[in-house]
N, C-alpha and C positions, 0 to 999 in steps of 0.2 A: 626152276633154278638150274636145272642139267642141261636143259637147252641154252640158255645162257652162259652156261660155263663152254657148255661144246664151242659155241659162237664166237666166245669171247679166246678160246683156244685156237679156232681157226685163222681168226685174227690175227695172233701171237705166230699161227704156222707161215702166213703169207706175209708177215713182215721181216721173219728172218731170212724167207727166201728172197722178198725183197731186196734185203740188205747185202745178202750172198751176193744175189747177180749184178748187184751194182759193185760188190768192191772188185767182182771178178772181170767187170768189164774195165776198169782201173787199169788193171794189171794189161802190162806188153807182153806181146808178144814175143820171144827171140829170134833177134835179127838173124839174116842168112847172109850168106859171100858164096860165090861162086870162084872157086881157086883156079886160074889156068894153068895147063899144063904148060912151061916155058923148053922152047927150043931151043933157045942161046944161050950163050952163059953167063952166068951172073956173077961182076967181079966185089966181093961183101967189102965196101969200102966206107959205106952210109951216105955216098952222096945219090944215090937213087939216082942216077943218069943212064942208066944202061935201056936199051932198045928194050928189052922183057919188061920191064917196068915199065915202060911208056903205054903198053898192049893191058897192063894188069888196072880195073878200077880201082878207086878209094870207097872205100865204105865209106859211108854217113859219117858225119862227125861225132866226135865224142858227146856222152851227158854227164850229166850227174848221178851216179851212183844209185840213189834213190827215185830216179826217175824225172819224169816234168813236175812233179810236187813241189824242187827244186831249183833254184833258179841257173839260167844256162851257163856255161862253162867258161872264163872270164877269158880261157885263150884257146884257137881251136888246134883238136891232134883227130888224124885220121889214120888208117891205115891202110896197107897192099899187102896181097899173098900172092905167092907161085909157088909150083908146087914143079922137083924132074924124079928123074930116076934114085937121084944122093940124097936131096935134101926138100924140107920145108922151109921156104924162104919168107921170110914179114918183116916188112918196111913200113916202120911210123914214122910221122912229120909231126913236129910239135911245135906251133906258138911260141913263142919268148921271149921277152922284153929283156931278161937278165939271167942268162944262161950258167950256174953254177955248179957245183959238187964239191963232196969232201972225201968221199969214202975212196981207197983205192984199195982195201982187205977184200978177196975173191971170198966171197960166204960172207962176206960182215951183212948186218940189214939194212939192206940197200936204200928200202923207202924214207929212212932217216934222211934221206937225201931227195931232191926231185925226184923222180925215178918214171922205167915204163915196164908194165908189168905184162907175161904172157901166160895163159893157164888152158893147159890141155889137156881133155879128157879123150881120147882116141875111144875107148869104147862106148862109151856116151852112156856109161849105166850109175853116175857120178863115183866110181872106184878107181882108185888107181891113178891120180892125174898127178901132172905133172905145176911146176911153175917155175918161173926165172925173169927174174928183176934184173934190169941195166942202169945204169947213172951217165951222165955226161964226161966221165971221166973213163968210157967204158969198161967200169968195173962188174961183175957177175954174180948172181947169187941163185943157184941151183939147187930146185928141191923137189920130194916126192913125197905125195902123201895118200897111202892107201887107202884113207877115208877119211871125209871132213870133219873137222874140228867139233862138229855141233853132232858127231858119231862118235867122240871120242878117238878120234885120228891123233897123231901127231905127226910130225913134220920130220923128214928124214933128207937131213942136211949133207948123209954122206953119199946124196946121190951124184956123179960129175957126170957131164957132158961129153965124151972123149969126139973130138974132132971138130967141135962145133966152132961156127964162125962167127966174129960178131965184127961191127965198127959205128962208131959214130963220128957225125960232123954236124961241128958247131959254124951254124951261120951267123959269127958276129966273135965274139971275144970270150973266152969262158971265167969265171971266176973276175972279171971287172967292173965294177958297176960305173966305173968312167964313162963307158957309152952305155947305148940301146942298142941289142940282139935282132937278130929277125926270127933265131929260134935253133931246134937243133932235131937232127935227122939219126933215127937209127936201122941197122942193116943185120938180120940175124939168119943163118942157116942150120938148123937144126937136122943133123941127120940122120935117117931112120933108124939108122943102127943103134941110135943116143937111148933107147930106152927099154931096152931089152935086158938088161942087168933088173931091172924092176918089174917090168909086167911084160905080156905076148903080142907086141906092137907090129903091126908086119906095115911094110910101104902099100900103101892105098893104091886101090883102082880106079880108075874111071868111076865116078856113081857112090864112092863111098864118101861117109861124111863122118867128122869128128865134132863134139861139143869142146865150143873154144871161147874166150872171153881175154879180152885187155885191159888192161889197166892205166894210169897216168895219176900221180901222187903229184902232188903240189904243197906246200909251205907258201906260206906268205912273210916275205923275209924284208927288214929295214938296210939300209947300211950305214956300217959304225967305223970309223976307223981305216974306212978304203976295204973294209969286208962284206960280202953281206952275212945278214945275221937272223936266222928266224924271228918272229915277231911271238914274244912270250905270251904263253896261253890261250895264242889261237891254235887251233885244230887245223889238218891237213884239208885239202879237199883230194879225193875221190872221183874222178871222171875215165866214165869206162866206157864201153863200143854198144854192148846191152844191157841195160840196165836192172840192179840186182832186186830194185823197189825196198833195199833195207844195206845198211853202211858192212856188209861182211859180201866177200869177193868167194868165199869157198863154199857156195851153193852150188853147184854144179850144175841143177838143174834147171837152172835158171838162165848159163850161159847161152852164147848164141852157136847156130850152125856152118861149119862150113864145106860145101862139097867138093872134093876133088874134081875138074871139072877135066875135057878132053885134047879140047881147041886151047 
């Protein structure tokens, strides 16, 4: 009987390790960016035409939140970084058939609306990060939170930006659903100095790297009346740069890497 039991335990040992290394072979990896150092200047207008950005890649396109479990992104957004002396620069390009917004209150919740979302951990020890959501309307929603939500963090609204740049440009017509969009472009410079009221952020070196992740909020919306109008009782989607493998954005560790780079 003991040897049976033993047997029948060891069984039990190698299926849950089984099970282990398969869900962990599941799981992604987090994406990396290599951020260049930009020489020239960069004028924040959101049309992404300046010589620096033509030198900067795109990362991979967006997923779903949860991962490839999920089916792909119905419209693609990617992103660019640079990185000089003043600021941290990130340019998204977003898909879009019908380019809208409502919100124009600086702190209202943005993702109520389409939105694109940015979240930075500088020290990479998931404390202390930052985030800030934009709409088409380039309205802002600036926040910090000293620990995640699933730590009993909460979200500290009274943190502002002082200098930061933002703009967007809409390829197509905003708030009309008379025609078809080709999508909308945003342009953000964050400057080092923005987060020192909060935690001990110093401007990067060559070779350092911050835990960083994006966001893109989507509604699916009808139109009523020459508006558009969300479509009641469906749920947002979720489409971010690396993916969280579970519908909440404030894991931290789970975001992706990105290095300040030289060249």
């Amino acid at each position: 009987m003991h040897a049976k039991r033993d047997m029948t335990c060891n069984y039990f040992v190698i299926a849950v390790w089984l099970i282990a290394t398969g869900l962990a072979g599941l799981a992604q990896e987090p994406l990396r960016y290599g951020a260049k150092r930009s020489t020239e200047p960069i004028v924040v207008d959101g049309k992404l035409d300046d010589a620096a950005w033509r030198r900067a890649p795109w990362t991979t396109d967006f997923v779903d939140i949860e991962g490839d479990a999920k089916p792909r992104p119905r419209y693609r957004t990617r992103v660019k970084m640079l990185w000089d002396d003043q600021y941290f620069y990130i340019a998204a390009e977003m898909e879009e058939p019908h380019v809208w917004a409502t919100l124009t209150e600086h702190d209202a919740v943005i993702f109520h609306d389409n939105d694109f979302e940015v979240f930075l951990n500088p020290s990479g020890d998931s404390l202390n990060y930052f985030e800030f959501e934009i709409n088409a309307l380039n309205t802002g929603w600036d926040l910090f939170l000293p620990k995640p939500y699933k730590m009993q963090g909460s979200a500290d609204n009274s943190w502002e930006i002082p200098g930061l740049k933002t703009a967007v440009y809409v390829d197509g017509t905003l708030n009309d659903p008379s025609d078809t969009d080709r999508g909308w472009t945003v342009e953000i410079a964050f400057p080092w100095t923005a987060f020192a009221s909060r935690a001990p952020v110093k401007r990067p070196e060559p070779g350092d790297r911050w835990r960083v992740n994006f966001s893109r909020v989507q509604w699916r919306v009808d139109v009523r009346d020459g508006k558009y109008v969300k479509v009641p009782g469906v749920k947002e989607n979720n489409w971010v740069w690396t993916p969280q493998g579970l519908i909440d954005m404030h894991v931290p560790e789970k975001w992706g890497f990105v290095q300040f780079l030289n060249d």
